[in-house]
N, C-alpha and C positions, 0 to 999 in steps of 0.2 A: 570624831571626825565629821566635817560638814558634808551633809549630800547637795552635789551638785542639781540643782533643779533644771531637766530638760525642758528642754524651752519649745514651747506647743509655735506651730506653724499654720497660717490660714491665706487663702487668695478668695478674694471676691471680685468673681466678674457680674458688673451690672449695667444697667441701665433705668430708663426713666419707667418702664416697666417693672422690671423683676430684678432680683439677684440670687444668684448661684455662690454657694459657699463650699469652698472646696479645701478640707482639710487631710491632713497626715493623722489617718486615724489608728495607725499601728505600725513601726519603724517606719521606711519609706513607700506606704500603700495610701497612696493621694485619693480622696474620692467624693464626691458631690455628695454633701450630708446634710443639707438643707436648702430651701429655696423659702424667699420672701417673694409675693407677689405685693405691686403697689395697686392702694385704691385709689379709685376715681370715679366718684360717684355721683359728678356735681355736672350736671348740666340746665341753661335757662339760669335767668337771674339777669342781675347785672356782669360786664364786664369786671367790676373792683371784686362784688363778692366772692364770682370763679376763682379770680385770681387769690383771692386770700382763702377758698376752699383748697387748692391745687397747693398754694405754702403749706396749709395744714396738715395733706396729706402726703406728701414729702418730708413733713418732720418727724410725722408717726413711722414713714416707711422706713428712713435713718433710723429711727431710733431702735425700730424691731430689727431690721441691723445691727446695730453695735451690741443691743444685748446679747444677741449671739453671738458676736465676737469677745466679748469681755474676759474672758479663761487664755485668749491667745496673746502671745511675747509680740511675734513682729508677722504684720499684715501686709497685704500686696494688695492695692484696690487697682481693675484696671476692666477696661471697656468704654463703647463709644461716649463721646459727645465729651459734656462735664459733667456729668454723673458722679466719674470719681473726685474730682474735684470737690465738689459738695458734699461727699461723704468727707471727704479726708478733713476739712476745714470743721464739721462737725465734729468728728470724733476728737480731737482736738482741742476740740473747745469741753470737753468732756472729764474731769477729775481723773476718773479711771483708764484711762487712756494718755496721762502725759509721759507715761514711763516706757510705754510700747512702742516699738519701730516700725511706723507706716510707710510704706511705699505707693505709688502711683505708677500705671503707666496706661495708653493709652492701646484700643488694641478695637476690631470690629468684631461683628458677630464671629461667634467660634462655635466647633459644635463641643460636644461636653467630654469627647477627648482629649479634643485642643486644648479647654481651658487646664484640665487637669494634666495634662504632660506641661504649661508654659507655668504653672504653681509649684510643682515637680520642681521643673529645671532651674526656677528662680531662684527658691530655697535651695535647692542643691547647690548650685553657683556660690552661693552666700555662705555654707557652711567650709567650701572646702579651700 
């Protein structure tokens, strides 16, 4: 008989600063298990090189992102601005990531109950 494989669950709230990752790390016990901060280390210069310093280091920051997501079935990206936006369209364009269920929503600063009860009730909504 085949074992069903349970399916890992994760929410990320972020922004142009930092992301908060907040997984089901034991039946439904939600809880901030990692945080990425982004760097920014570029100041002076020209205007192009900033700006192609500040691309570079938003693709490092996705990218230390998604490795930590790579173990999870379906993702919820949600926090101000387009932050998620840019993640999602990254991951996406990602091999490991075309079989997973990404979600998006928009949402402002929350403190780190908020996010974890609105990752909670998202996945729960979705399972039942």
């Amino acid at each position: 008989m085949k074992q069903e494989h349970k399916k890992k669950y994760a929410g990320v709230w972020l922004d142009n600063h930092k992301a908060m990752i907040i997984s089901d790390t034991s039946g439904n016990d939600y809880t901030i298990n990692d945080k990425v901060i982004a760097t920014d280390n570029h100041s002076g210069g020209s205007e192009h090189s900033m700006n192609n310093a500040r691309q570079s280091d938003m693709l490092k920051y996705f990218k230390t992102i998604s490795s930590r997501l790579s173990n999870y079935d379906e993702i919820l990206i949600f926090g101000p601005g387009k932050s998620q936006e840019q993640l999602q369209h990254h991951l996406q364009e990602d091999a490991q990531f075309k079989s997973k269920q990404i979600s998006i929503e928009s949402a402002e600063q929350l403190t780190d109950p908020q996010m974890i009860a609105k990752v909670r009730d998202f996945f729960k909504s979705r399972q039942s």
